[in-house]
Chimera marker file (.cmm) of the C-alpha trace (Angstrom):
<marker_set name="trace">
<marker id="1" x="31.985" y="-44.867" z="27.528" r="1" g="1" b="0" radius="0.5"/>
<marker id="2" x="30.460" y="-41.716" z="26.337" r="1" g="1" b="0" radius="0.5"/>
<marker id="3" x="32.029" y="-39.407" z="24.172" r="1" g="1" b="0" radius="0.5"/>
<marker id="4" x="31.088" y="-35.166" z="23.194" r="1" g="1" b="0" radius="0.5"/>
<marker id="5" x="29.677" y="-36.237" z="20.119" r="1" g="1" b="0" radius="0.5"/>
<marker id="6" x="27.456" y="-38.752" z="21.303" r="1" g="1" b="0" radius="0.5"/>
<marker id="7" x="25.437" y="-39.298" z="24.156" r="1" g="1" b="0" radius="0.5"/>
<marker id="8" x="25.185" y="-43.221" z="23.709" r="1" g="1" b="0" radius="0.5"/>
<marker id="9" x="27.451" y="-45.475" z="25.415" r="1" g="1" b="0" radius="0.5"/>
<marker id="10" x="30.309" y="-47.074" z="23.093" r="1" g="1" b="0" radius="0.5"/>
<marker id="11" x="32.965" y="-49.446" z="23.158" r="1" g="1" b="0" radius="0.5"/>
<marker id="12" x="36.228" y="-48.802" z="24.239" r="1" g="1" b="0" radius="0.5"/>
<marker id="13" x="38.574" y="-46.295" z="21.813" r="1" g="1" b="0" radius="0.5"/>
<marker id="14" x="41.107" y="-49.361" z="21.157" r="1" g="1" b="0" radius="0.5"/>
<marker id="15" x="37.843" y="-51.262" z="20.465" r="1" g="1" b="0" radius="0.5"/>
<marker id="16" x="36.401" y="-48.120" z="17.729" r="1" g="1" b="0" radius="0.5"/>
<marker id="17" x="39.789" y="-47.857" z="16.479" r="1" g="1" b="0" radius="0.5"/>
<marker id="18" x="40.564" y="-51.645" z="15.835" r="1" g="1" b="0" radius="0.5"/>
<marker id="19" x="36.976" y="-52.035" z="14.318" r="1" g="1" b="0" radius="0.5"/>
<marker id="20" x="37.463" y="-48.861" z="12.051" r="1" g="1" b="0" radius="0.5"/>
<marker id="21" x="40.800" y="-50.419" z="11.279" r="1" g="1" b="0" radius="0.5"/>
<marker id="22" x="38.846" y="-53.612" z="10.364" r="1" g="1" b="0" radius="0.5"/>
<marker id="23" x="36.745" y="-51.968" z="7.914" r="1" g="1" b="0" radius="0.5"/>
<marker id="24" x="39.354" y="-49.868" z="6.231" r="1" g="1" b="0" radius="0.5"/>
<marker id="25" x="41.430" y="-52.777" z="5.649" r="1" g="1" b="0" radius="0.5"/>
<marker id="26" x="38.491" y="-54.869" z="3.858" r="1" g="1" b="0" radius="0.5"/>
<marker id="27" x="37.324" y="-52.324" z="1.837" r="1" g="1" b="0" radius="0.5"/>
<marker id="28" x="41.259" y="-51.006" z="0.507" r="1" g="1" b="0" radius="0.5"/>
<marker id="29" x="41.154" y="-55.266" z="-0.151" r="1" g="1" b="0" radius="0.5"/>
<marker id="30" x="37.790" y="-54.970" z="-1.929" r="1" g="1" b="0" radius="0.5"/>
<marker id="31" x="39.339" y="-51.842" z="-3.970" r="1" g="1" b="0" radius="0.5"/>
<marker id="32" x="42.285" y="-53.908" z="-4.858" r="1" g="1" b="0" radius="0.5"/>
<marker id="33" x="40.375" y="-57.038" z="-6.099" r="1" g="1" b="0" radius="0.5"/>
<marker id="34" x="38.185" y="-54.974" z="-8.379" r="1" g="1" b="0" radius="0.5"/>
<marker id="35" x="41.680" y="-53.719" z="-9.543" r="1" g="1" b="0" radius="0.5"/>
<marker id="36" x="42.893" y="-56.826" z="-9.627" r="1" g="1" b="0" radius="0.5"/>
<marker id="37" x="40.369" y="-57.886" z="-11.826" r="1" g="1" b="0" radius="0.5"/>
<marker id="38" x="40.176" y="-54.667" z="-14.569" r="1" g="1" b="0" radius="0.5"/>
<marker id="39" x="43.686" y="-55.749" z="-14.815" r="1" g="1" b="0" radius="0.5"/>
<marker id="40" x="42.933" y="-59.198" z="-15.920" r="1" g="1" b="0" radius="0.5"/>
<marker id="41" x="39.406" y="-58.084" z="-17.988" r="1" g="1" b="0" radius="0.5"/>
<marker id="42" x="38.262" y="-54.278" z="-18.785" r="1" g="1" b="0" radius="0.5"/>
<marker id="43" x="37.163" y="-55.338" z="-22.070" r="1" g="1" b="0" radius="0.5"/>
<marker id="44" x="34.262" y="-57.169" z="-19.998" r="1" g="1" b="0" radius="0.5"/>
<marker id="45" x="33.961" y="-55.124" z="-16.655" r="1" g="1" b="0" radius="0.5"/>
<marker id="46" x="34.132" y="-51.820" z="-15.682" r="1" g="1" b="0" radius="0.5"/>
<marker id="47" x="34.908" y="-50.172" z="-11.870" r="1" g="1" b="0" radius="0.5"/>
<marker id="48" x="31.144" y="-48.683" z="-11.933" r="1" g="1" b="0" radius="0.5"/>
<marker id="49" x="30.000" y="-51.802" z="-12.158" r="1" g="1" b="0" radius="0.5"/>
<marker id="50" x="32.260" y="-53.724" z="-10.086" r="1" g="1" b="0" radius="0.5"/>
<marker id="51" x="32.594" y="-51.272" z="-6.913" r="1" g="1" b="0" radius="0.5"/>
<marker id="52" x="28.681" y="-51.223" z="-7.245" r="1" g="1" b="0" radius="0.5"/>
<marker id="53" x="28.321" y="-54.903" z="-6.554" r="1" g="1" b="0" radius="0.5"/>
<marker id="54" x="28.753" y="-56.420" z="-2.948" r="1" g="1" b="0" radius="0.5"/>
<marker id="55" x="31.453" y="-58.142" z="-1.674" r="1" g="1" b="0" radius="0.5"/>
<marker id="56" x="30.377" y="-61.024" z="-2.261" r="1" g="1" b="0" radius="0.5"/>
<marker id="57" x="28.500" y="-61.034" z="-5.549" r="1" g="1" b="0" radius="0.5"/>
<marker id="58" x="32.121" y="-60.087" z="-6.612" r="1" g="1" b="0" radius="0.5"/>
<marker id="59" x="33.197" y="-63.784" z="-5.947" r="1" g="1" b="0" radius="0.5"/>
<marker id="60" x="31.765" y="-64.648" z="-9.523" r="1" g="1" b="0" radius="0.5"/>
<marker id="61" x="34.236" y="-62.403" z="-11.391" r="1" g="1" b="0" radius="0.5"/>
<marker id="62" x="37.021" y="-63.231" z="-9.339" r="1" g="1" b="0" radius="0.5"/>
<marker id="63" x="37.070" y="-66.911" z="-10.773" r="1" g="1" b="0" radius="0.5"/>
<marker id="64" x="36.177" y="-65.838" z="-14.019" r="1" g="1" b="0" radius="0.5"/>
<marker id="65" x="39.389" y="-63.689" z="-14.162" r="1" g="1" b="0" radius="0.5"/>
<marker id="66" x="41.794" y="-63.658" z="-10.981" r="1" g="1" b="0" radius="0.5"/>
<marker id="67" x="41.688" y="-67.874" z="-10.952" r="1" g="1" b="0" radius="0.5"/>
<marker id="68" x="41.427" y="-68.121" z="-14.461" r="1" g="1" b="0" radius="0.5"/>
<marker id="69" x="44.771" y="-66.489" z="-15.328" r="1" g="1" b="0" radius="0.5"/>
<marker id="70" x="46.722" y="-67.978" z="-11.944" r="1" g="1" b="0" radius="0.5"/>
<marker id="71" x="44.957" y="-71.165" z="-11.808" r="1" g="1" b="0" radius="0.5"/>
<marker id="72" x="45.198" y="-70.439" z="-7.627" r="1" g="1" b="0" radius="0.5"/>
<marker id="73" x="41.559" y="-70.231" z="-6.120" r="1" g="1" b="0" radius="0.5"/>
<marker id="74" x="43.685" y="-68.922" z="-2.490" r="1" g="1" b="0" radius="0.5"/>
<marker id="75" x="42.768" y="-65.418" z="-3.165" r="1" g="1" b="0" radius="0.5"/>
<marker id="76" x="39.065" y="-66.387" z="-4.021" r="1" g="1" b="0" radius="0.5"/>
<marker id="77" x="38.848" y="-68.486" z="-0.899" r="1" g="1" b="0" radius="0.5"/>
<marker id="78" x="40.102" y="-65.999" z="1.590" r="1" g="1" b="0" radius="0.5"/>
<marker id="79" x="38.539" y="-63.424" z="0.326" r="1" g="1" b="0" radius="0.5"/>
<marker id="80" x="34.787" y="-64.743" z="0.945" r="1" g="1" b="0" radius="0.5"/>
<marker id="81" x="35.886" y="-65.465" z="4.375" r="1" g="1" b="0" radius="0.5"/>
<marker id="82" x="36.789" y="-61.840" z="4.859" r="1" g="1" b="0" radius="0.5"/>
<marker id="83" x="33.269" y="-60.905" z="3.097" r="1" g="1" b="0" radius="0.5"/>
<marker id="84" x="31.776" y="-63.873" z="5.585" r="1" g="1" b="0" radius="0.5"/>
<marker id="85" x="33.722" y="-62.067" z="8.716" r="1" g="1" b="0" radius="0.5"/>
<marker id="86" x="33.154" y="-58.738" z="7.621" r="1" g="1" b="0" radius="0.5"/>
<marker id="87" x="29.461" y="-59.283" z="6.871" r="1" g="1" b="0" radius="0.5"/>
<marker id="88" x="29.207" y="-60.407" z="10.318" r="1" g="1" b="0" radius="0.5"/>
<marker id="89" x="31.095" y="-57.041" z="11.654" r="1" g="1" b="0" radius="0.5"/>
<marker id="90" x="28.765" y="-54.889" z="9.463" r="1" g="1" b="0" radius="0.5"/>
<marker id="91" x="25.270" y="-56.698" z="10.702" r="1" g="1" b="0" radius="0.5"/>
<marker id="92" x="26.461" y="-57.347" z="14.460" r="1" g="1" b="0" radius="0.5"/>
<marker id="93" x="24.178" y="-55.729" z="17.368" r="1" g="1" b="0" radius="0.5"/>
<marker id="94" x="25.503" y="-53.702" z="20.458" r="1" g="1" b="0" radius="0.5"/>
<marker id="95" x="25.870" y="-55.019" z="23.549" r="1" g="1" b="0" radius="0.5"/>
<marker id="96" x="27.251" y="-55.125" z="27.397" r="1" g="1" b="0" radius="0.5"/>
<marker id="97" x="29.084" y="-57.844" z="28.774" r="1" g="1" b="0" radius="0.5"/>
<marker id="98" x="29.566" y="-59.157" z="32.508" r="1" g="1" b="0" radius="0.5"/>
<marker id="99" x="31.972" y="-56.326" z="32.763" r="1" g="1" b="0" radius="0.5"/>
<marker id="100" x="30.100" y="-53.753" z="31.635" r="1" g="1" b="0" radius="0.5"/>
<marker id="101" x="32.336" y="-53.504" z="28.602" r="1" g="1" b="0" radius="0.5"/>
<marker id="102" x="30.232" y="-52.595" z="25.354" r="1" g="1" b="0" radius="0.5"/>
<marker id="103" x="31.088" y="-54.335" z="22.111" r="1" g="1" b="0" radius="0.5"/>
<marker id="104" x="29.151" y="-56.249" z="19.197" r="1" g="1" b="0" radius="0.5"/>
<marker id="105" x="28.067" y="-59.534" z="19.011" r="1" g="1" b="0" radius="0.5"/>
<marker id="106" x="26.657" y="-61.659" z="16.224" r="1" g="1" b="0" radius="0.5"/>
<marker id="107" x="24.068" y="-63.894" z="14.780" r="1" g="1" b="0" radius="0.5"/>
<marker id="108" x="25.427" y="-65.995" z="12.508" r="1" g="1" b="0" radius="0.5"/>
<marker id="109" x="22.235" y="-67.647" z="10.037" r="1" g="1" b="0" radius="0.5"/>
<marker id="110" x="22.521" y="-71.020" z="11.740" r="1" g="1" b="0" radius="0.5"/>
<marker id="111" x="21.941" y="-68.980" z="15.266" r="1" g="1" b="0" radius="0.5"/>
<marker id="112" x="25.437" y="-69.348" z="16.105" r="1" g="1" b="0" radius="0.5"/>
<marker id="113" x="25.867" y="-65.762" z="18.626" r="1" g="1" b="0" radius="0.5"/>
<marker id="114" x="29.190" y="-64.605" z="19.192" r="1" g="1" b="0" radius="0.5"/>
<marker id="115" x="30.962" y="-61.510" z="20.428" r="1" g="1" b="0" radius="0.5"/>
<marker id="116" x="33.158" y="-59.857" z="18.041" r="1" g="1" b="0" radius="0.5"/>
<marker id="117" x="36.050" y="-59.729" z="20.392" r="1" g="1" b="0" radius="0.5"/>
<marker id="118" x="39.616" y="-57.560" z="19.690" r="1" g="1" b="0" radius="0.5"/>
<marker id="119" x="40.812" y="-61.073" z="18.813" r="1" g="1" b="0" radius="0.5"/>
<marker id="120" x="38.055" y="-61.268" z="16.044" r="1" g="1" b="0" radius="0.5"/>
<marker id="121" x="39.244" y="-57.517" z="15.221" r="1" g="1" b="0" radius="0.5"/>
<marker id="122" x="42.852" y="-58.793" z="15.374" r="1" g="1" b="0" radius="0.5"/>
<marker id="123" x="42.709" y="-61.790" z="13.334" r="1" g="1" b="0" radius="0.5"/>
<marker id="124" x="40.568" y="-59.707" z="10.736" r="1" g="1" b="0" radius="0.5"/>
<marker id="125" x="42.814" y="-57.438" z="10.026" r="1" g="1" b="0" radius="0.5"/>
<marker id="126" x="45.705" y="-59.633" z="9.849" r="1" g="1" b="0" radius="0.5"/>
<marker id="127" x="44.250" y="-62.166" z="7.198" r="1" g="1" b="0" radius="0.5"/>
<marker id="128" x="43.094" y="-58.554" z="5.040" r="1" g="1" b="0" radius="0.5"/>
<marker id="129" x="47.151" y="-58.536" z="5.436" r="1" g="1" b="0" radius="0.5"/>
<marker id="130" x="47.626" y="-61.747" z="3.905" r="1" g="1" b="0" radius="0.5"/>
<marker id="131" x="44.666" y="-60.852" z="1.082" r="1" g="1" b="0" radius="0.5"/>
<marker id="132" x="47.162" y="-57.849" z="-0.213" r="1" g="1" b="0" radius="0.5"/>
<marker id="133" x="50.499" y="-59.818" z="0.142" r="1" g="1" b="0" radius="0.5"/>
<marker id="134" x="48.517" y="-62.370" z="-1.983" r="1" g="1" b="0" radius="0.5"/>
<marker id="135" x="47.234" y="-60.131" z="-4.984" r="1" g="1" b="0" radius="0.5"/>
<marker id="136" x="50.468" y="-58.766" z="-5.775" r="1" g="1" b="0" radius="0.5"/>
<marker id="137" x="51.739" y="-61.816" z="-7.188" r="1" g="1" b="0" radius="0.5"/>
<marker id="138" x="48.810" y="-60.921" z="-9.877" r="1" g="1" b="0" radius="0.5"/>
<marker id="139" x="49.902" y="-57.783" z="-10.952" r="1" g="1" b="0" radius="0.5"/>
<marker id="140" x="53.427" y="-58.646" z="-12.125" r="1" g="1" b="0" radius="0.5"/>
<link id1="1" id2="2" r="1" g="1" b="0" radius="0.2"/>
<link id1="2" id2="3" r="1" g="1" b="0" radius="0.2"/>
<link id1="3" id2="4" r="1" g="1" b="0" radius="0.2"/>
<link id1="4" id2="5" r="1" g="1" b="0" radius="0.2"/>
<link id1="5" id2="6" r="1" g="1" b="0" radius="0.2"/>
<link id1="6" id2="7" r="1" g="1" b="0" radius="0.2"/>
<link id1="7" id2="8" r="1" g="1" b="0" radius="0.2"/>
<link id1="8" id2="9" r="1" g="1" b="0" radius="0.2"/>
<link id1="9" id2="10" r="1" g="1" b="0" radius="0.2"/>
<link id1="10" id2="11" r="1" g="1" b="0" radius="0.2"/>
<link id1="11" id2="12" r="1" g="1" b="0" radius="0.2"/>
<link id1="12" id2="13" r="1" g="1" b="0" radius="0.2"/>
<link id1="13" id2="14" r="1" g="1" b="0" radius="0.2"/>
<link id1="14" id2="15" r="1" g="1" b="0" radius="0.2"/>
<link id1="15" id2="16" r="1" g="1" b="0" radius="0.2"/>
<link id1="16" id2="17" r="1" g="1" b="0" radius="0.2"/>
<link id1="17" id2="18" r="1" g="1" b="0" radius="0.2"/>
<link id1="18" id2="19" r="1" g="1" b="0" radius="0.2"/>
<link id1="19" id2="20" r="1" g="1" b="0" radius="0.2"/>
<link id1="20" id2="21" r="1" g="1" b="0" radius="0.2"/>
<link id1="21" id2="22" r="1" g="1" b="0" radius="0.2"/>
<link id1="22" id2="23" r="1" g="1" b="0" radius="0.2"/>
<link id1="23" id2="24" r="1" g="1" b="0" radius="0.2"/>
<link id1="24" id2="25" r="1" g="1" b="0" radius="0.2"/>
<link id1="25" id2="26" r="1" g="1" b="0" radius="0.2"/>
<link id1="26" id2="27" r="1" g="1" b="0" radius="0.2"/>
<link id1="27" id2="28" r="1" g="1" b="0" radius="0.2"/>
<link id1="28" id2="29" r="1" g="1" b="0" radius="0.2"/>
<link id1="29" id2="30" r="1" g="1" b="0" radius="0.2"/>
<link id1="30" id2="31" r="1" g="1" b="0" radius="0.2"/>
<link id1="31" id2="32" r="1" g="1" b="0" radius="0.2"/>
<link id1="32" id2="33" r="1" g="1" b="0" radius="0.2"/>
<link id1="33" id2="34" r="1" g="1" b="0" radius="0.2"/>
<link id1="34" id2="35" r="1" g="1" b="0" radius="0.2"/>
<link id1="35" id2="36" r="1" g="1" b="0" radius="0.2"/>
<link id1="36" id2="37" r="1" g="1" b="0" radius="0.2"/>
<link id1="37" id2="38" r="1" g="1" b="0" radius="0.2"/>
<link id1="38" id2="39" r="1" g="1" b="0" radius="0.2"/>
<link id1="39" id2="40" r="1" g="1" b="0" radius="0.2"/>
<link id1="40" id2="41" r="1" g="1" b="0" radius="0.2"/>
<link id1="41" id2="42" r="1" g="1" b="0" radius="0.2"/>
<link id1="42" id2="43" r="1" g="1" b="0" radius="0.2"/>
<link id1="43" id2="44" r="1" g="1" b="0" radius="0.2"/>
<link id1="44" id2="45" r="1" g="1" b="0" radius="0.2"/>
<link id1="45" id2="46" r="1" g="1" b="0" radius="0.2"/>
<link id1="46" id2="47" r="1" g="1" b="0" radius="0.2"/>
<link id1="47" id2="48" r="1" g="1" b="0" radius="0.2"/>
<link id1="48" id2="49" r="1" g="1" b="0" radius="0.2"/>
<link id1="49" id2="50" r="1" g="1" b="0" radius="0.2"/>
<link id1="50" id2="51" r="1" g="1" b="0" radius="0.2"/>
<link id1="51" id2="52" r="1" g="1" b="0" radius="0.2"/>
<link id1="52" id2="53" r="1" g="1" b="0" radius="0.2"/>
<link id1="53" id2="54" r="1" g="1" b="0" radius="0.2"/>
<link id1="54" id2="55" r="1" g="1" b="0" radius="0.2"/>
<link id1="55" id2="56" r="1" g="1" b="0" radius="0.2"/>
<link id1="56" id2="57" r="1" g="1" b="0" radius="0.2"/>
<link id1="57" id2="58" r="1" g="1" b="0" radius="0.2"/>
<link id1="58" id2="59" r="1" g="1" b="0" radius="0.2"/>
<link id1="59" id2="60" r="1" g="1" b="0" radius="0.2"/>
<link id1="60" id2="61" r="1" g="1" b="0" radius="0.2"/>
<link id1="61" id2="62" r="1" g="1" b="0" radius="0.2"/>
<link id1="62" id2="63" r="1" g="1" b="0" radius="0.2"/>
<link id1="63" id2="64" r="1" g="1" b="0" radius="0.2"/>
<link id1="64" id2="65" r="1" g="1" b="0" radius="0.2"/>
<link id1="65" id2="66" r="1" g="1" b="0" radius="0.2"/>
<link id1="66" id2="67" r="1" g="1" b="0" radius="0.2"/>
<link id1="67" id2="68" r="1" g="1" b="0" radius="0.2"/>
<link id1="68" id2="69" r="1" g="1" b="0" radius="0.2"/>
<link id1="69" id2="70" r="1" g="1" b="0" radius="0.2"/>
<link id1="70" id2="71" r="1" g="1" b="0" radius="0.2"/>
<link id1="71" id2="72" r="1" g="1" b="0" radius="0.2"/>
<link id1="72" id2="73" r="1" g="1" b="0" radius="0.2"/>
<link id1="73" id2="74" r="1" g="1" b="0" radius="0.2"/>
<link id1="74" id2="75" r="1" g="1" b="0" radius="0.2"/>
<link id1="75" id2="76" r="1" g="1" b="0" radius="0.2"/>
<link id1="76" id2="77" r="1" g="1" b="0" radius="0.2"/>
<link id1="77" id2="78" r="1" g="1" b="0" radius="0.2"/>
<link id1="78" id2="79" r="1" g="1" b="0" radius="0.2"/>
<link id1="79" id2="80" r="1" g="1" b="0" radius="0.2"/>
<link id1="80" id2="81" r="1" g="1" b="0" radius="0.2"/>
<link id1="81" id2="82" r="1" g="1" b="0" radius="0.2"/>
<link id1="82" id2="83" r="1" g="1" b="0" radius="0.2"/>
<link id1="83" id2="84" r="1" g="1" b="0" radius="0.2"/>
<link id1="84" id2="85" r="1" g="1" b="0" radius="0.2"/>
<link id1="85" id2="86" r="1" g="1" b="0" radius="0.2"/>
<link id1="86" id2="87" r="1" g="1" b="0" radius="0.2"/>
<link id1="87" id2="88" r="1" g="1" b="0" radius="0.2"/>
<link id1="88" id2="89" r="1" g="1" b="0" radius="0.2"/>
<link id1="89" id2="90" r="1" g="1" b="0" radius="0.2"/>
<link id1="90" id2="91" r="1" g="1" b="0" radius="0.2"/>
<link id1="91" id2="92" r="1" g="1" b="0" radius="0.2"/>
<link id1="92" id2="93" r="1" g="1" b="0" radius="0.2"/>
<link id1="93" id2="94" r="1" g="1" b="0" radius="0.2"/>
<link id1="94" id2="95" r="1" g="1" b="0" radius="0.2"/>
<link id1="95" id2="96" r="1" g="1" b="0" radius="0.2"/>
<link id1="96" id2="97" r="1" g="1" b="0" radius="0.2"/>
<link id1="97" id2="98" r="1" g="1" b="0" radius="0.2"/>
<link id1="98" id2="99" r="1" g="1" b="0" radius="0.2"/>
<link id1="99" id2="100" r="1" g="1" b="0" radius="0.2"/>
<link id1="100" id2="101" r="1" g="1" b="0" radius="0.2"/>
<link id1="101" id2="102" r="1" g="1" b="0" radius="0.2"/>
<link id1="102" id2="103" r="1" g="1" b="0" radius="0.2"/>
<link id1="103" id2="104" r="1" g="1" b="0" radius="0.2"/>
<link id1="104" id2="105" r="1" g="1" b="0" radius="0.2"/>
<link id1="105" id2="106" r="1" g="1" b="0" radius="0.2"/>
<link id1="106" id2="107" r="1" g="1" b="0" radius="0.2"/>
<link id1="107" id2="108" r="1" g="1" b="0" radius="0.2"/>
<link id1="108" id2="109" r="1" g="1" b="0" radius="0.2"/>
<link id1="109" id2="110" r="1" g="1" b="0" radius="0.2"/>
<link id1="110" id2="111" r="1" g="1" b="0" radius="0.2"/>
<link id1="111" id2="112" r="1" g="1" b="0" radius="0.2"/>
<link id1="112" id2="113" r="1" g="1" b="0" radius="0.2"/>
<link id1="113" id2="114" r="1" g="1" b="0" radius="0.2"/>
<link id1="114" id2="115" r="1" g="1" b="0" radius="0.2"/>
<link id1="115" id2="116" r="1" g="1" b="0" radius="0.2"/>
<link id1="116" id2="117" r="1" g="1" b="0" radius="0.2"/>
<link id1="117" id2="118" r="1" g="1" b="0" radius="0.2"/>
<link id1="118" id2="119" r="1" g="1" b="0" radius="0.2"/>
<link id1="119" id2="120" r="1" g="1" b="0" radius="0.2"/>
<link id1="120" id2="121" r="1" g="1" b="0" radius="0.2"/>
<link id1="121" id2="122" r="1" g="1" b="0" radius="0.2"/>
<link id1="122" id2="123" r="1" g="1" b="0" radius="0.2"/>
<link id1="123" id2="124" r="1" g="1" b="0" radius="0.2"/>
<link id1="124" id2="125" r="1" g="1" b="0" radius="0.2"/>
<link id1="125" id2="126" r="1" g="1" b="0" radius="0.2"/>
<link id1="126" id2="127" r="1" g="1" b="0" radius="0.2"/>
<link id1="127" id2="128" r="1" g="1" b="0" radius="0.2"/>
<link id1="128" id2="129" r="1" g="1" b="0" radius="0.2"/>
<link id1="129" id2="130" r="1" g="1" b="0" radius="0.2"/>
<link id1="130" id2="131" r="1" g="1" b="0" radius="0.2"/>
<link id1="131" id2="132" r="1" g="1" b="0" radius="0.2"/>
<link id1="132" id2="133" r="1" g="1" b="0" radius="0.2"/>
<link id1="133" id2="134" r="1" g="1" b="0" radius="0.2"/>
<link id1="134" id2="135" r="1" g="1" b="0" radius="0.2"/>
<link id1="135" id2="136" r="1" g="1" b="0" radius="0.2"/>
<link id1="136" id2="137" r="1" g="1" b="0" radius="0.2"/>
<link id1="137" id2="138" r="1" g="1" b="0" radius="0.2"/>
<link id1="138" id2="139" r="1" g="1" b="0" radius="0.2"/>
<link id1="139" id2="140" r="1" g="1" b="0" radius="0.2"/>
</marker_set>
């Protein structure tokens, strides 16, 4: 599929809109965790230096404040699998299938290749879903 503003082929527009969906779902998560966590300790951390780090290297301050005041390492968990998934969204390559669809697949560090499907997209967003419902039982 082509569009006006670019001459390359892309992916479907329910494909572009469920992976744009996908990333603005993880990153309002990642925005809430570093809230999450000046809420718990802004004597120690500050949002410049949290929304600075990556996902993931925010995984270290999560136990040393979210866990630490709910004793519940849920949040932690799920949230590097979403950094995991969304790592793989981020550093997927473009390609066409038997159908001559175009949509990204992935190399996982073990070789593992996969095609990020609208299931993938799907499940993604949903578990980002259960990431918010999850973090509001910290604020109160």
């Amino acid at each position: 599929m082509y569009e006006e503003y670019s001459k390359q082929t892309l992916p479907s527009k329910k494909y572009r809109e469920l992976l744009g969906s996908a990333l603005c779902v993880f990153n309002s998560n990642n925005s809430f965790i570093i809230e999450n966590i000046l809420r718990v300790d802004n004597e120690h951390y500050n949002w410049f230096d949290l929304i600075d780090k990556t996902s993931g290297n925010l995984l270290p301050v999560i136990v040393e404040t979210i866990i630490s005041v709910t004793q519940n390492n849920k949040i932690s968990m799920l949230f590097n699998e979403l950094v995991n998934t969304r790592n793989r969204i981020v550093h997927s390559f473009q390609i066409t299938d038997e159908y001559g669809n175009q949509l990204l697949a992935t190399k996982e560090k073990n070789g593992n290749q996969y095609r990020i499907t609208e299931e993938i997209l799907f499940e993604f967003i949903k578990k980002n879903e259960i990431l918010s419902s999850k973090q509001w039982l910290i604020l109160f």
